[in-house]
N, C-alpha and C positions, 0 to 999 in steps of 0.2 A: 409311422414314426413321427412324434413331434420334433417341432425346430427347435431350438433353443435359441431365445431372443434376447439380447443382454439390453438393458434400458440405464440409462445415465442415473445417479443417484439424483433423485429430485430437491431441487436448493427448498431449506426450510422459508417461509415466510417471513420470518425475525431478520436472518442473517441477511436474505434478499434488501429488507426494508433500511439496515443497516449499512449494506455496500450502498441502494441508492441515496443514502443522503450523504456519505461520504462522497462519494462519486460528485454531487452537486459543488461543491465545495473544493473540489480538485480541477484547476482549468490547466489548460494545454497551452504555454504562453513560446512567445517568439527568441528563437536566440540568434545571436548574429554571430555567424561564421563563413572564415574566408573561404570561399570556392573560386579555385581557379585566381586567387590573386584578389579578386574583389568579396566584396562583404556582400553575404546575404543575410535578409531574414529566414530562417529556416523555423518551421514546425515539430515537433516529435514525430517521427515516422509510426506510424498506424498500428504495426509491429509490436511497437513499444507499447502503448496506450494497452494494446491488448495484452500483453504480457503481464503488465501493472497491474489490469484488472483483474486477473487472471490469481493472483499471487494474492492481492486482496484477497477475494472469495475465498482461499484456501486458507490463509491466517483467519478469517470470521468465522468460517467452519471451523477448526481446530480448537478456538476460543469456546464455539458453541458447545462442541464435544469434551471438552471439558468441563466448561463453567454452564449449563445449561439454562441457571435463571436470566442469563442475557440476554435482555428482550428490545434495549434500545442501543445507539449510538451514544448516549450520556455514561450510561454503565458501564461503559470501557473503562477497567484502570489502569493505572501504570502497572500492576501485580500482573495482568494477563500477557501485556505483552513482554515484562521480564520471563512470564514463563514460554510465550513464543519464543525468544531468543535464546534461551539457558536449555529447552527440553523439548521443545518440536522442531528445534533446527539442527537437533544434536545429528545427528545422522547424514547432513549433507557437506555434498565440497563446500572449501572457502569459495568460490566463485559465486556459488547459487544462495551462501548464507548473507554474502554479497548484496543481492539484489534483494534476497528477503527482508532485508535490512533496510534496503533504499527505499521497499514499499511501505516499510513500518513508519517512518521518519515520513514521510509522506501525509500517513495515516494520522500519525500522530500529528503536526499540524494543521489540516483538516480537523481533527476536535479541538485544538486551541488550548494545547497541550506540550507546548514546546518548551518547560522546564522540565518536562517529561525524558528531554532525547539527553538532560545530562545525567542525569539520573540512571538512564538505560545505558551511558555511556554510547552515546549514538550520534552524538551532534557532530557534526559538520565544523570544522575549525580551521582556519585560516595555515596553520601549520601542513595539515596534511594534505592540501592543494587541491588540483580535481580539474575535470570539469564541470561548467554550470549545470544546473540542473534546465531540462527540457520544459519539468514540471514546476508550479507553482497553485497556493490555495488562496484562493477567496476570500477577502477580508472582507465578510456580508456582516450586518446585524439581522439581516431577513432570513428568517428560519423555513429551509426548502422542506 
C-alpha cells in the first residue's frame, strides 16, 4: 500500500522575491497604549506580523495567478489590486475582507503608492476613526 503524502504548494520565485522586498519596507513601529492606567510602549503581537504576512503571500499569489507576467514589485498596478478587492474577495465575510484590506493599504504604501488607496477607495480618513495602526513603511531611498 502507498502513503499518500500531501506537500504544500511550493511559493513561486517571482512572488517570494516580491513579498521579500515588500516585507523590507514594512517595519513594526511602537504604539503607546494605556495598560493598567499607565502608558506603554507596546509592539504588534507576533500573531499579527504573521497573519499580515500571511494574507500578503496569498494576495501576491492571486495577482500571480491571474496576471502571470508579474515578475517584480514595480509591476504592481493599481488595476490588480482593484481586481483583488472587486473579485478575489468576493466570497469572503466583511471581517476577513476587513483585514485583506488592511494588508492591501499596507502593501500599497510600501510601493509609494498612496494615491492609489483613493482611488481603491481604501484610504484611511479622519471621519471614520479607528485605531492607530501597529504597522508603519519605510521612508528609504535605498533600494532593498
Amino acid at each position: 500500500m502507498t502513503e499518500l503524502v500531501l506537500h504544500e504548494p511550493m511559493l513561486d520565485k517571482r512572488v517570494y522575491m516580491v513579498i521579500k522586498k515588500l516585507a523590507n519596507n514594512i517595519k513594526d513601529v511602537h504604539v503607546t497604549k494605556t495598560v493598567d492606567g499607565v502608558k506603554k510602549k507596546v509592539s504588534a503581537e507576533p500573531v499579527t506580523v504573521q497573519k499580515h504576512e500571511a494574507r500578503k503571500q496569498r494576495i501576491l499569489e492571486a495577482i500571480e495567478a491571474r496576471y502571470p507576467k508579474i515578475k517584480f514589485e514595480w509591476q504592481l498596478k493599481c488595476k490588480h489590486f482593484m481586481w483583488v478587492k472587486n473579485e478575489f474577495l468576493k466570497g469572503y465575510a466583511e471581517s476577513t475582507k476587513r483585514d485583506y484590506i488592511r494588508t492591501m493599504r499596507l502593501m500599497i504604501t510600501a510601493l509609494g503608492k498612496e494615491h492609489w488607496l483613493h482611488i481603491l477607495d481604501i484610504a484611511k480618513t479622519e471621519s471614520k476613526g479607528g485605531r492607530p495602526s501597529a504597522f508603519a513603511v519605510r521612508k528609504s531611498k535605498r533600494m532593498y
